[in-house]
Backbone of each chain as ProteinMPNN parsed JSONL, in Angstrom:
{"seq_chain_A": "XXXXXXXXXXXXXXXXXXXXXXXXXXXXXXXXXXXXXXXXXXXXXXXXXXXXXXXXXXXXXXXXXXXXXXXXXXXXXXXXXXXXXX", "coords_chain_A": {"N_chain_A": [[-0.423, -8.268, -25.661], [-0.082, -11.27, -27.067], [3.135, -12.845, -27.588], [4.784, -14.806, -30.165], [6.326, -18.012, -30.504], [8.869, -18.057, -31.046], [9.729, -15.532, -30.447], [9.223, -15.213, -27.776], [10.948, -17.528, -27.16], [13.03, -16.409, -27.706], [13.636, -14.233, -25.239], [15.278, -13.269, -22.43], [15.081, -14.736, -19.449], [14.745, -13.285, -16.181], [13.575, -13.715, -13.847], [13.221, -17.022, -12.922], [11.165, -19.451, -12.205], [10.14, -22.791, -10.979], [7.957, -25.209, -11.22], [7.426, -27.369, -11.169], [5.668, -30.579, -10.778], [3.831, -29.288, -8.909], [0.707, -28.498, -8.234], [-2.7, -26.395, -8.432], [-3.152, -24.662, -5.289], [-0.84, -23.716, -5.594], [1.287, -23.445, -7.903], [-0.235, -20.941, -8.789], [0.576, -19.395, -6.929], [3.663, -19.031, -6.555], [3.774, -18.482, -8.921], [3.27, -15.795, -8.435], [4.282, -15.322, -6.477], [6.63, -14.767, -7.135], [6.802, -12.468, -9.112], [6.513, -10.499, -7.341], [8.766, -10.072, -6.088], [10.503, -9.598, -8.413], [11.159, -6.586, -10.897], [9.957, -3.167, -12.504], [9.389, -4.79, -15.391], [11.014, -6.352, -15.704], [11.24, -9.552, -16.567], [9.391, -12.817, -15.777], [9.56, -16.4, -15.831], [7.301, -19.074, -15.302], [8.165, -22.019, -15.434], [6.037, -25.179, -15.536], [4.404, -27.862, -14.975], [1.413, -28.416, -14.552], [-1.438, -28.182, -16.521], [-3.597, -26.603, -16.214], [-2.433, -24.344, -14.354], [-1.44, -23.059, -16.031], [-3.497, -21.307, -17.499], [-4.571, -20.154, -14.747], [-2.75, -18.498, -14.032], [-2.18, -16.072, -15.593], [-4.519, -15.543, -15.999], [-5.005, -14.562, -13.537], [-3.398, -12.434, -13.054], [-4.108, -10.637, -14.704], [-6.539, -9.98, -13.566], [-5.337, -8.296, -11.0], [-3.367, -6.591, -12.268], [-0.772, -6.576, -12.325], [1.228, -7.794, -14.073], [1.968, -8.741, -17.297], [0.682, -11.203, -19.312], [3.006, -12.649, -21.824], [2.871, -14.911, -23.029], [2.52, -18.635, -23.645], [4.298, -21.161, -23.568], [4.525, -24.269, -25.034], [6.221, -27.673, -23.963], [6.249, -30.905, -24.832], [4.956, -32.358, -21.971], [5.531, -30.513, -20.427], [4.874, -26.744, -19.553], [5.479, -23.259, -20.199], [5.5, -20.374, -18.736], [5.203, -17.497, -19.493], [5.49, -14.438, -18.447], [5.543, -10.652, -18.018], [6.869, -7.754, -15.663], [5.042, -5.211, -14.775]], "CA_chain_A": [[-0.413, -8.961, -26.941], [1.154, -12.41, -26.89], [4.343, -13.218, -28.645], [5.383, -15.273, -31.283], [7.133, -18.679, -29.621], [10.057, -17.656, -31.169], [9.953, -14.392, -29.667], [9.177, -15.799, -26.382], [12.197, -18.512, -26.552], [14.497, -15.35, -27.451], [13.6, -13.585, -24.23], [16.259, -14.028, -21.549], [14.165, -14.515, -18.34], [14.707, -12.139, -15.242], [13.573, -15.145, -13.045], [12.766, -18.645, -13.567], [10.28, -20.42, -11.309], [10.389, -24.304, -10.906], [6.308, -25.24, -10.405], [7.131, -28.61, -11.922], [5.464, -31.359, -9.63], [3.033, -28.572, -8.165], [-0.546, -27.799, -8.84], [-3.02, -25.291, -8.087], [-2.705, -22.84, -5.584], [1.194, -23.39, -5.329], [0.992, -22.627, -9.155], [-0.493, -19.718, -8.745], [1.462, -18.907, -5.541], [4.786, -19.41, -7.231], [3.817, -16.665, -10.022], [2.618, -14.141, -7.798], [5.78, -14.985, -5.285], [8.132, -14.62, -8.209], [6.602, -10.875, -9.464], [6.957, -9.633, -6.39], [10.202, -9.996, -6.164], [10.573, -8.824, -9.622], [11.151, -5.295, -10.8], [9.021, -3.714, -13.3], [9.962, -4.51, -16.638], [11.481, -8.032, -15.715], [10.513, -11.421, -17.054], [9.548, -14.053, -14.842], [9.028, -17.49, -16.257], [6.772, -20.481, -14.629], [7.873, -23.769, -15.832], [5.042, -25.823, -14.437], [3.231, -29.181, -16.146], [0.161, -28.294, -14.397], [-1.863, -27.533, -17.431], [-4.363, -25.617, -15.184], [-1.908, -22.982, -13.832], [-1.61, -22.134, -17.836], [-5.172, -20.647, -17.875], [-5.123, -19.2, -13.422], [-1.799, -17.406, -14.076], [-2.19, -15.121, -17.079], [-6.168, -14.743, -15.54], [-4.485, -13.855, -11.787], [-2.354, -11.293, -13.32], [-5.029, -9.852, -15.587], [-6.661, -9.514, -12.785], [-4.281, -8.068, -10.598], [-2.826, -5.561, -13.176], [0.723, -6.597, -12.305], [1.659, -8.42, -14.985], [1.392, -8.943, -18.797], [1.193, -12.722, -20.142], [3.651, -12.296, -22.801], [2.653, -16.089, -23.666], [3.304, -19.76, -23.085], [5.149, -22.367, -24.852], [4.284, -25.79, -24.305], [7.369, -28.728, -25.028], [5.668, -32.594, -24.108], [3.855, -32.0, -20.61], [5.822, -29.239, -19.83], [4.676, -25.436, -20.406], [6.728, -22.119, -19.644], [4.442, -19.319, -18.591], [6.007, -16.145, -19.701], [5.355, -12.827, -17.525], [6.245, -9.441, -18.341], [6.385, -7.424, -14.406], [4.181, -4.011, -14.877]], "C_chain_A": [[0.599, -10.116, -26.865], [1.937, -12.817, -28.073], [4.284, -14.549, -29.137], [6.513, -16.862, -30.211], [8.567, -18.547, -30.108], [10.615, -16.509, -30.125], [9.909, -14.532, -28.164], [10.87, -16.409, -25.969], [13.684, -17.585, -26.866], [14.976, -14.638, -26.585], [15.002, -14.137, -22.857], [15.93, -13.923, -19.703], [14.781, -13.818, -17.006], [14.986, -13.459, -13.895], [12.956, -16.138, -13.657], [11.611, -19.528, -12.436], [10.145, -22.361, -11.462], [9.109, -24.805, -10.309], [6.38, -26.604, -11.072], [6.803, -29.951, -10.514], [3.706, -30.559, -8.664], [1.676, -28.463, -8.868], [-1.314, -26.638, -8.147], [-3.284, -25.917, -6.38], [-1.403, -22.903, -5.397], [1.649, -23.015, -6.725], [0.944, -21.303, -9.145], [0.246, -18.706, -7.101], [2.828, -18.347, -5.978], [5.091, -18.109, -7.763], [4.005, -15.337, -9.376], [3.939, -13.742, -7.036], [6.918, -14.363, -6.401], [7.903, -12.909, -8.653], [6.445, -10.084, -8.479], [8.065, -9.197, -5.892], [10.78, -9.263, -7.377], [10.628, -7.528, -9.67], [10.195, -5.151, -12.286], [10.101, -3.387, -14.741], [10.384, -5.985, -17.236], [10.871, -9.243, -16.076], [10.892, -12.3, -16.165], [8.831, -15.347, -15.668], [8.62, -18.68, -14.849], [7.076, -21.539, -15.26], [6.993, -24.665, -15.125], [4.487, -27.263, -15.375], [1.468, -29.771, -15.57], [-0.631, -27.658, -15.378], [-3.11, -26.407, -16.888], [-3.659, -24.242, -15.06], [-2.101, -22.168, -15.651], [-2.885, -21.216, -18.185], [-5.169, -19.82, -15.798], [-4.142, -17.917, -14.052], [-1.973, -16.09, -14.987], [-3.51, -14.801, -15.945], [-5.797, -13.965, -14.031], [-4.015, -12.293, -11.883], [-2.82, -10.374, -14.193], [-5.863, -9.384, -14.643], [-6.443, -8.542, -11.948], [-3.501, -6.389, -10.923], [-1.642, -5.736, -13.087], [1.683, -6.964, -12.879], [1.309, -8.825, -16.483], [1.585, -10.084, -19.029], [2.009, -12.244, -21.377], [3.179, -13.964, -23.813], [3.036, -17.297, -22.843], [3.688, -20.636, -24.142], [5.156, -24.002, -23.932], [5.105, -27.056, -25.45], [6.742, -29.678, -23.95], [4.574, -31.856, -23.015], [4.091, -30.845, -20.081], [5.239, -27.71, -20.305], [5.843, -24.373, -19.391], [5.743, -20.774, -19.963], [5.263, -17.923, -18.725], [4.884, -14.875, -19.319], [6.261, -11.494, -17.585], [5.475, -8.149, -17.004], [6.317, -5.864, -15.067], [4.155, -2.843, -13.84]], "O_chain_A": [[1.806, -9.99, -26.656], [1.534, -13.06, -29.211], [3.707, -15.407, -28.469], [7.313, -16.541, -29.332], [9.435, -19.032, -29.381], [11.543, -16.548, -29.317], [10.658, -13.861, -27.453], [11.659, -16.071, -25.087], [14.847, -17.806, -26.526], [16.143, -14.245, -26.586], [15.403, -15.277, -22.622], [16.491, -13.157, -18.92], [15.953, -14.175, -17.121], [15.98, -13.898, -13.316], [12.297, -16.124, -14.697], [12.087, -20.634, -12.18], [10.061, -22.788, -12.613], [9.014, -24.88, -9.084], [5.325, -27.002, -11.564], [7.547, -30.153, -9.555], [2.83, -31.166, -8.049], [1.642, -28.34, -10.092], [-0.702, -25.931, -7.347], [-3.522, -27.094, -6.107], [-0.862, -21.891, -4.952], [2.518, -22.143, -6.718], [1.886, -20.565, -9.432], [0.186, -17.568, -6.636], [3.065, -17.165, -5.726], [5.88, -17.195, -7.524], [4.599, -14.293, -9.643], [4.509, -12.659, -6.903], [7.853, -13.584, -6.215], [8.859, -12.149, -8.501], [6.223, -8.895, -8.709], [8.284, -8.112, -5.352], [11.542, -8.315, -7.192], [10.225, -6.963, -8.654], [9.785, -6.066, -13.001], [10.938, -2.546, -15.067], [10.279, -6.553, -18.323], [9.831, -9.668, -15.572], [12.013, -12.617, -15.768], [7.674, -15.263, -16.082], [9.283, -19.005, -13.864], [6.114, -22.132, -15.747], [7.313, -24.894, -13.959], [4.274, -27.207, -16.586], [0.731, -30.719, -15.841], [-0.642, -26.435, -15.241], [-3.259, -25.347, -17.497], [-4.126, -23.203, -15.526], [-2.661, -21.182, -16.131], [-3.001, -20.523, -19.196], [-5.909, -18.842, -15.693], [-4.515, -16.804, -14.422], [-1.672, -15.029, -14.442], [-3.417, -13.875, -15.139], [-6.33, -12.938, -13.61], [-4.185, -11.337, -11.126], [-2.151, -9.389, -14.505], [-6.058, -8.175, -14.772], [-7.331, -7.69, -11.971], [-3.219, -5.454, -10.174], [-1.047, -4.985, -13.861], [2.842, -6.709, -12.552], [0.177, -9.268, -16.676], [2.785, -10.361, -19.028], [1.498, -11.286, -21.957], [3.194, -14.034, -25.042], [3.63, -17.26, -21.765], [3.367, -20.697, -25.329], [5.545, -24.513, -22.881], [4.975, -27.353, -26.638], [6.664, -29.499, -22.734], [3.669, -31.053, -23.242], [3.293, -30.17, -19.431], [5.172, -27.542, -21.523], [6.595, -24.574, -18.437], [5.375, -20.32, -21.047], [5.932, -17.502, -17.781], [3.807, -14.566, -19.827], [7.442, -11.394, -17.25], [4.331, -7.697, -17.038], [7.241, -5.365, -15.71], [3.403, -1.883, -14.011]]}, "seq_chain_B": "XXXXXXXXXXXXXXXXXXXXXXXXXXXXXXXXXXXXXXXXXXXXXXXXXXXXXXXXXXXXXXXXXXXXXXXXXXXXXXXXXXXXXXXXXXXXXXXXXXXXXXXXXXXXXXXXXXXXXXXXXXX", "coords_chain_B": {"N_chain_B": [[-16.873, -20.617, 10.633], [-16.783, -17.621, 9.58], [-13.91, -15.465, 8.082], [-12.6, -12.561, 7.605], [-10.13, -11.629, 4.534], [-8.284, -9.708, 2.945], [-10.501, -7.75, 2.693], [-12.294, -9.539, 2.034], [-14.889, -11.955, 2.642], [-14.091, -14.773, 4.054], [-15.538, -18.312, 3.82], [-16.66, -21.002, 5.739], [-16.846, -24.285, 5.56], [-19.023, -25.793, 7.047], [-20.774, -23.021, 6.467], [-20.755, -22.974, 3.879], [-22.149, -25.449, 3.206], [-24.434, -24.917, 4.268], [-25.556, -22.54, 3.519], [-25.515, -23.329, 0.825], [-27.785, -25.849, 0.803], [-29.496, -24.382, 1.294], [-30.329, -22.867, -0.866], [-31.936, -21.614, -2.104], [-32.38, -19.29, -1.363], [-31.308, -17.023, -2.637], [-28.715, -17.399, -2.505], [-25.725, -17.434, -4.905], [-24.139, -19.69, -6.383], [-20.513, -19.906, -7.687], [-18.237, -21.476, -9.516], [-15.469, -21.574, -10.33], [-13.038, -22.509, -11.629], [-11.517, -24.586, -14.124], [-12.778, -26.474, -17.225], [-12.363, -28.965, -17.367], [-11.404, -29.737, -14.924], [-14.405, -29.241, -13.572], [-15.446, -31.134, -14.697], [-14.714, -33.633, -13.839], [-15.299, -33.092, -11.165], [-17.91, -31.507, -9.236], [-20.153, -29.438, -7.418], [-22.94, -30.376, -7.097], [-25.404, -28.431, -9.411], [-24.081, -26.15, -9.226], [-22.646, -23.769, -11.445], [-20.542, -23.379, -13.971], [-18.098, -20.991, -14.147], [-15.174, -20.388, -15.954], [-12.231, -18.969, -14.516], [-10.524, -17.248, -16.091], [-12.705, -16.401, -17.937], [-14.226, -14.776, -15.963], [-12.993, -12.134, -16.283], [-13.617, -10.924, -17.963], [-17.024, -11.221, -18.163], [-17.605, -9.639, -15.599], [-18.67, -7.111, -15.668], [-21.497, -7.69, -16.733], [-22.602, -9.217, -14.713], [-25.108, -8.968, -11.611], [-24.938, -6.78, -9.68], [-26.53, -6.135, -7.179], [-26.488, -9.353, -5.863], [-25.974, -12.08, -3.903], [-22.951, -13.509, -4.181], [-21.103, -16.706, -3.807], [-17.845, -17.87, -4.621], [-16.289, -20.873, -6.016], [-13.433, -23.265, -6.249], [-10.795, -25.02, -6.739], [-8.765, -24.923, -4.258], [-9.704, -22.458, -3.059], [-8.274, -21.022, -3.54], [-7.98, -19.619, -6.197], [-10.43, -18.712, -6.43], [-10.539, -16.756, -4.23], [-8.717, -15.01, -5.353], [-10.393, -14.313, -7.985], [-12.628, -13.488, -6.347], [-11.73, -11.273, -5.141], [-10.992, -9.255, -7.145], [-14.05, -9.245, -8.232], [-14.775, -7.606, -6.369], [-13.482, -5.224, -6.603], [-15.05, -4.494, -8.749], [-17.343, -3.15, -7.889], [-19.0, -5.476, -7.186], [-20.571, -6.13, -4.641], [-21.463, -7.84, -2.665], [-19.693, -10.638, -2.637], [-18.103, -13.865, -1.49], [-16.082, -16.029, -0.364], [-15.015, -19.728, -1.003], [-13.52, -20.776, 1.436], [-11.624, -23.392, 1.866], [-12.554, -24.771, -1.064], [-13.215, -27.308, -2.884], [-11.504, -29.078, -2.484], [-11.676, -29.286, 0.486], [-14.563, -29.989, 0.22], [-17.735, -31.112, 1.606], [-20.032, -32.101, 0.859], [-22.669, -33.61, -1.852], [-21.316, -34.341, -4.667], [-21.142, -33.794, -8.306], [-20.65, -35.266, -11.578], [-19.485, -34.298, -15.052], [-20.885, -32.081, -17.809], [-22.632, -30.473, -16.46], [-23.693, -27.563, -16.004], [-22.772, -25.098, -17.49], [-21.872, -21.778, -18.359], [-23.102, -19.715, -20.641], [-24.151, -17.485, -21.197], [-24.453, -15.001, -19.219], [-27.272, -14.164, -17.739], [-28.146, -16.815, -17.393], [-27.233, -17.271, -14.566], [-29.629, -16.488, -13.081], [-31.417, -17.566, -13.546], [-33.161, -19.339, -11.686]], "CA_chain_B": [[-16.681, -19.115, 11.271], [-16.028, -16.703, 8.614], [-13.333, -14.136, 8.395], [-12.708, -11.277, 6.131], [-8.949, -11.837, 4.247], [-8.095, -8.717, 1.751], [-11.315, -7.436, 1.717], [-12.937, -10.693, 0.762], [-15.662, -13.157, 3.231], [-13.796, -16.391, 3.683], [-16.563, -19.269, 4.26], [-16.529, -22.235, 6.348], [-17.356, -25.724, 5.263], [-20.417, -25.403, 7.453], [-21.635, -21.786, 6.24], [-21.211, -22.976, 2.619], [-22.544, -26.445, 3.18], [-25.573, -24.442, 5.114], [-26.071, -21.993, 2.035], [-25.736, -24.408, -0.552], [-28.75, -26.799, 1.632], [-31.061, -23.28, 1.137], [-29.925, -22.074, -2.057], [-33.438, -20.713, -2.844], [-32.448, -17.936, -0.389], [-30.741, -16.136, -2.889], [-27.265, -16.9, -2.801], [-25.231, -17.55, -6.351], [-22.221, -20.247, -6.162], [-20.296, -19.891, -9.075], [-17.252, -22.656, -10.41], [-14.806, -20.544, -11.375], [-12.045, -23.684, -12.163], [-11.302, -24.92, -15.403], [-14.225, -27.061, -17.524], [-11.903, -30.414, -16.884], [-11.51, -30.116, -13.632], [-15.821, -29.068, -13.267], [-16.586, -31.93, -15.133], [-14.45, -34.565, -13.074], [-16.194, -33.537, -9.74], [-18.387, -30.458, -8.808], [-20.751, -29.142, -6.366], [-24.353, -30.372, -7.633], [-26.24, -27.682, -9.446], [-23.86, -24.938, -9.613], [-22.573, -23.215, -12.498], [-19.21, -22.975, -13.887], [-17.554, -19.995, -15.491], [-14.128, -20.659, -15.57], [-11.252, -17.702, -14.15], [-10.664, -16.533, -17.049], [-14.193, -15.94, -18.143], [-14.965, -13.58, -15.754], [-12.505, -11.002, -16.445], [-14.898, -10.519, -19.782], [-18.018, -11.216, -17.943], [-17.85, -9.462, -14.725], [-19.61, -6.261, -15.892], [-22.654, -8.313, -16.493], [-23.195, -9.343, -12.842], [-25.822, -7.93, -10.854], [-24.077, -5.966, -8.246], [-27.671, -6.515, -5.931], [-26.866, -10.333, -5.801], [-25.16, -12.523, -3.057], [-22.552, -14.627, -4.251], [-20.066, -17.414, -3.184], [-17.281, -18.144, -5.444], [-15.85, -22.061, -5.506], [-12.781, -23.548, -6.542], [-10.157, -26.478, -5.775], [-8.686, -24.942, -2.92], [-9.856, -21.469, -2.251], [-7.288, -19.751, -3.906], [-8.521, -19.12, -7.05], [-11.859, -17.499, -6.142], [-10.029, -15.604, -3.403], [-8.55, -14.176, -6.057], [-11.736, -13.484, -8.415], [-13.76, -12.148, -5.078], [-11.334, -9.377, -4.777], [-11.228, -8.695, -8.528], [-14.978, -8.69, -8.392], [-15.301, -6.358, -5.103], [-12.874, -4.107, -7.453], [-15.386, -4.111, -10.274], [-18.314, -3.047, -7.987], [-19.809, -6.286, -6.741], [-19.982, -6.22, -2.976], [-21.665, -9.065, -1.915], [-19.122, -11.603, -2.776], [-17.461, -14.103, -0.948], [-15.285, -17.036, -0.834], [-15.346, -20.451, -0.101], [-12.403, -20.938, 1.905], [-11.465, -24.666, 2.04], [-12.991, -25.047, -1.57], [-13.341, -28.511, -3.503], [-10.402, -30.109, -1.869], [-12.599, -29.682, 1.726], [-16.512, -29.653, 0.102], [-18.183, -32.112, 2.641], [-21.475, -32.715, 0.717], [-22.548, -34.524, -2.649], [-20.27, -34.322, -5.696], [-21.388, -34.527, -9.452], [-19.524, -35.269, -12.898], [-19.983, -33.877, -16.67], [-21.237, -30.828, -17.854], [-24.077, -30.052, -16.127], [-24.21, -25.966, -15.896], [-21.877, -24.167, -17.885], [-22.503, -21.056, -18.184], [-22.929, -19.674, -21.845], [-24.583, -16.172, -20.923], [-24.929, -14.485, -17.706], [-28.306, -13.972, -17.62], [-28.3, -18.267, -16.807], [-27.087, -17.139, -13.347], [-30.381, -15.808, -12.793], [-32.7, -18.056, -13.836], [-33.88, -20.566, -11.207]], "C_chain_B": [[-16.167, -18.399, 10.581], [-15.468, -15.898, 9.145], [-12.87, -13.329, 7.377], [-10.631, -11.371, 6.035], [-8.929, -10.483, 2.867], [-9.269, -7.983, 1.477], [-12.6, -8.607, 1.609], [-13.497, -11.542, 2.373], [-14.7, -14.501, 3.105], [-14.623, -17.268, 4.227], [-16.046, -20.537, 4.597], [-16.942, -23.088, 5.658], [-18.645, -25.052, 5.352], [-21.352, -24.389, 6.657], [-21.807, -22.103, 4.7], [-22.106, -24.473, 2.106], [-24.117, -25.67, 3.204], [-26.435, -23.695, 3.7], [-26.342, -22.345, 0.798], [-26.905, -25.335, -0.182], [-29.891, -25.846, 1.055], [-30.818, -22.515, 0.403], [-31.114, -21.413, -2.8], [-33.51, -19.203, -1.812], [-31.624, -16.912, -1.2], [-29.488, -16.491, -3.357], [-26.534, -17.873, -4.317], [-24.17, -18.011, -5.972], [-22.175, -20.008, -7.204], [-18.737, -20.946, -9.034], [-16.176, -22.207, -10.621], [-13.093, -21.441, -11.859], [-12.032, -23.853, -13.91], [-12.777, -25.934, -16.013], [-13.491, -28.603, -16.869], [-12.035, -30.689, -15.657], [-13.597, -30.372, -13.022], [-16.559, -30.352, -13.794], [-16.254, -33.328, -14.685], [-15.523, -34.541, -11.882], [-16.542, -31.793, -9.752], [-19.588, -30.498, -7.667], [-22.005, -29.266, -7.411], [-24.953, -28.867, -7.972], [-25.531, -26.222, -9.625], [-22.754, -24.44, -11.055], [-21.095, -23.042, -13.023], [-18.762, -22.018, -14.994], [-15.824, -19.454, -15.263], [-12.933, -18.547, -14.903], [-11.229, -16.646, -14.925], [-11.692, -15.684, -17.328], [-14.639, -14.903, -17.373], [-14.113, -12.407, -15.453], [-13.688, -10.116, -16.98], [-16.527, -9.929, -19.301], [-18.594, -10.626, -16.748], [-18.536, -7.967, -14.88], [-20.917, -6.464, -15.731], [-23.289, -8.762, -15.525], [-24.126, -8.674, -12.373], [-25.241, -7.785, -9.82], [-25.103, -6.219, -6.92], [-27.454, -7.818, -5.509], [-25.611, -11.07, -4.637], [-24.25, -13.868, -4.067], [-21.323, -15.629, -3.959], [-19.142, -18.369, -4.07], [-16.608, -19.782, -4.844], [-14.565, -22.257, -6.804], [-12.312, -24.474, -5.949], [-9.918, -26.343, -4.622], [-8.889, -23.429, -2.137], [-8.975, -20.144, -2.396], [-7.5, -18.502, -5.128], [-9.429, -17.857, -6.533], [-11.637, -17.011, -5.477], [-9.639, -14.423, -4.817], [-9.413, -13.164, -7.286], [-12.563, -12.848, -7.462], [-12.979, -10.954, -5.234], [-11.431, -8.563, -6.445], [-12.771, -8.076, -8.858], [-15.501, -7.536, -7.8], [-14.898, -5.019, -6.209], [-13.811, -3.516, -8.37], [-16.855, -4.069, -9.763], [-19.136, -4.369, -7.246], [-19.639, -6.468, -5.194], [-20.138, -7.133, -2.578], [-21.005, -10.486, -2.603], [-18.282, -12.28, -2.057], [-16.81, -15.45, -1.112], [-14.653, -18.221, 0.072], [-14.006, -21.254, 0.066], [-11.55, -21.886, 1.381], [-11.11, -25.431, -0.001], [-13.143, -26.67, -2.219], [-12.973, -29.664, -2.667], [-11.36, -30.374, -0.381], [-14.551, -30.093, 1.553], [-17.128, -31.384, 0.635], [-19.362, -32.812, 1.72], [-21.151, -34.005, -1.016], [-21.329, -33.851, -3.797], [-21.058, -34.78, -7.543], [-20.393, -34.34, -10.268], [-20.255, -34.787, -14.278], [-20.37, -32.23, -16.494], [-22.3, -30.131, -17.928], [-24.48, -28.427, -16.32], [-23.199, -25.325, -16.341], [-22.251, -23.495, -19.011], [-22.353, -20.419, -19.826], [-23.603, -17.893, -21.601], [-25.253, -16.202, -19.319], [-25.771, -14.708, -17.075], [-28.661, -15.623, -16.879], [-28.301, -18.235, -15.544], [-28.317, -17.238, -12.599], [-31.733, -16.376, -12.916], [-33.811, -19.011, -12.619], [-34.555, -19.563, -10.212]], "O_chain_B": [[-14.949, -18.3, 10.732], [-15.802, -15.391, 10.216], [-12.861, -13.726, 6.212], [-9.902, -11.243, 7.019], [-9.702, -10.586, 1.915], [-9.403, -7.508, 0.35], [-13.699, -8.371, 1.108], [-12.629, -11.747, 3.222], [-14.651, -15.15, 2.06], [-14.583, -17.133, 5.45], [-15.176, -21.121, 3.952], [-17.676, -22.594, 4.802], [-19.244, -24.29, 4.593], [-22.46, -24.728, 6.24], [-22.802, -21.646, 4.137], [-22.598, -24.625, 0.988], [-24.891, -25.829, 2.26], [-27.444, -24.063, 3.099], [-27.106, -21.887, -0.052], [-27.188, -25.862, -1.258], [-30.919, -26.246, 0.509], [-30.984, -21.335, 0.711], [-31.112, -20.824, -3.881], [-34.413, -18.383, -1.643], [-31.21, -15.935, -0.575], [-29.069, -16.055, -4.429], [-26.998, -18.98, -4.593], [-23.288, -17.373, -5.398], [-23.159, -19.838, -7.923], [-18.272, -20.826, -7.901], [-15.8, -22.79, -11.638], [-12.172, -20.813, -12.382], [-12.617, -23.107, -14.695], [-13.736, -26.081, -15.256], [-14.07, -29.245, -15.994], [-12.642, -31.668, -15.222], [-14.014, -31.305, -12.336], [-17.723, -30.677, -13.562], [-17.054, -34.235, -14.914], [-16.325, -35.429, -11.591], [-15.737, -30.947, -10.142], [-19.882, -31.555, -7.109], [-22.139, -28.497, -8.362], [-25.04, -28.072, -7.036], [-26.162, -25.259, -10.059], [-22.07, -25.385, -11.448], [-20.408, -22.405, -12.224], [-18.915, -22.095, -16.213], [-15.397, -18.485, -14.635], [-13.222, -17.361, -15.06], [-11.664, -15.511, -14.728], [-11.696, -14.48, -17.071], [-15.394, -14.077, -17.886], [-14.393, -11.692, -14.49], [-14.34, -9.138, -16.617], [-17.119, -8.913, -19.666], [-19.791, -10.817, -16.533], [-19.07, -7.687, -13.807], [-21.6, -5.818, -14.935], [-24.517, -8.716, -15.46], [-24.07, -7.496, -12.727], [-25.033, -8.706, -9.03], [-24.639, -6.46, -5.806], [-28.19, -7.988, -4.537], [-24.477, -10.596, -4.583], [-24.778, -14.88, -4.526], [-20.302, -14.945, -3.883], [-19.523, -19.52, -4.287], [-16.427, -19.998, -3.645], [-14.586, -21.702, -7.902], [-12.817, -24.967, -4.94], [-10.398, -27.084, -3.763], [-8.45, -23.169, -1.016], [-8.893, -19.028, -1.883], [-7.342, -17.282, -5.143], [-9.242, -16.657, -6.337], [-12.502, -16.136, -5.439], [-10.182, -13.356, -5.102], [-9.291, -11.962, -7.522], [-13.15, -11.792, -7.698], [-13.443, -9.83, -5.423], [-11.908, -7.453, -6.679], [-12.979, -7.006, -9.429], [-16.293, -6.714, -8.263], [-15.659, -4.117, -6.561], [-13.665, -2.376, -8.812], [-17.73, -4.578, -10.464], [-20.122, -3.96, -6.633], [-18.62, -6.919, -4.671], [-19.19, -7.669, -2.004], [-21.765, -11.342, -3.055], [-17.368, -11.537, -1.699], [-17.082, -16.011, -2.174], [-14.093, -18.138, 1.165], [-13.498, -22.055, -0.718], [-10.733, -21.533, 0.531], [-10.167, -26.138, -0.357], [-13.161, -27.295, -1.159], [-13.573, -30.665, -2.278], [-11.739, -31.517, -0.125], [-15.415, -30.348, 2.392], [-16.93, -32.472, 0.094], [-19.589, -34.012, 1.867], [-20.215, -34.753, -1.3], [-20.606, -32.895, -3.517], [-21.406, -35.922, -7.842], [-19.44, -33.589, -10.064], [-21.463, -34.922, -14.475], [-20.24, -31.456, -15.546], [-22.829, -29.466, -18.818], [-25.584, -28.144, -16.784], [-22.526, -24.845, -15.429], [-22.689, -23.901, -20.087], [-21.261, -20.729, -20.302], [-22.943, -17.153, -22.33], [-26.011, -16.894, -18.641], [-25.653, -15.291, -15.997], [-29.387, -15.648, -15.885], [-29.132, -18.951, -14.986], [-28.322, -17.922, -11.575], [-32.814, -15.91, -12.556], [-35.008, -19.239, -12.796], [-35.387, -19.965, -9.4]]}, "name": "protein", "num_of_chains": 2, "seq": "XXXXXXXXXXXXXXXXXXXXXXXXXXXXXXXXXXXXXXXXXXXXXXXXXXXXXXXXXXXXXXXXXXXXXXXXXXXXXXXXXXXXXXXXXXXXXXXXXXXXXXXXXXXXXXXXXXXXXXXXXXXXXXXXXXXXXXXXXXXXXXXXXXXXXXXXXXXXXXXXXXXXXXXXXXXXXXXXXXXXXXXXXXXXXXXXXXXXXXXXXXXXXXXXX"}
């Protein structure tokens, strides 16, 4: 169930990913690299301004089962893919 | 020269150039990118139902049917082939290289997107 962008920008992320510049599959590379590393429970954020990854990531990880989209929050070009590790 | 990665067919240029040439033999590309990207440049004639979409829609599949998932670079639809193998569909595979390498023609707009399954199935 996705949060509230408040509730999102209150979260205090676990890890942070830096996908700014990148598009797909280093997008979706990024995510997957980052929740693996992750433990479960942890929040990993994608900052990315590939508006694409915004629609693989969440679908990768729905996929997957390893991760919950908790949401994204999109400021100008930028978005911030919020992941909750499962 | 295909090789099997997770599970999953990875297809050559060639083998998907070859299959896409004699696409009355059966085999089902499918799009599975975003609509923006499908409607800048795609593979003439085949169908797009974006990533997402076939979380929802992959029940509906016929499990009897061959098909060869496309994307920009092969990553994507790696990742829907194995999702689909998961959910029952065996004959799926995936075209390696995808978009970024696709040798042949190229169209634009929104020629085939896909609104019910059953479209897969028609030609």
């Amino acid at each position: 169930m996705a949060l509230k962008e408040e509730e999102l920008q209150a979260l205090e992320p676990d890890h942070v990913v830096d996908g700014i510049g990148e598009v797909c599959p280093h997008t979706l590379n990024l995510a997957l690299e980052a929740l693996k590393k992750a433990k479960a429970g942890e929040i990993v954020v994608e900052v990315t301004d590939h508006s694409i990854a915004t629609k693989t990531i969440p679908a990768a990880v729905k996929m997957r089962k390893n991760a919950e989209h908790l949401g994204t929050i999109n400021e100008g070009n930028e978005y911030r893919v919020y992941l909750k590790k499962l | 020269m295909s090789f099997e990665l997770e599970g999953v067919e990875q297809l050559s240029n060639e083998e998907v150039h070859s299959l896409y040439e004699e696409s009355d033999r059966g085999t089902i590309f499918i799009d599975v990118r975003e609509l923006e990207e499908y409607t800048e440049a795609h593979i003439p004639g085949i169908p797009l139902i974006p990533m997402g979409e076939m979380i929802d829609i992959a029940g509906e599949l016929k499990s009897d049917e061959r098909y060869v998932l496309v994307c920009r670079s092969g990553r994507r639809s790696h990742e829907v082939a194995k999702f689909l193998k998961g959910q029952g569909i065996k004959n799926v595979a995936n075209y390696e290289g995808g978009m970024l390498e696709w040798p042949g023609p190229r169209a634009q707009g929104e020629e085939f997107i896909v609104e019910n399954v059953s479209e897969l199935y028609k030609s």
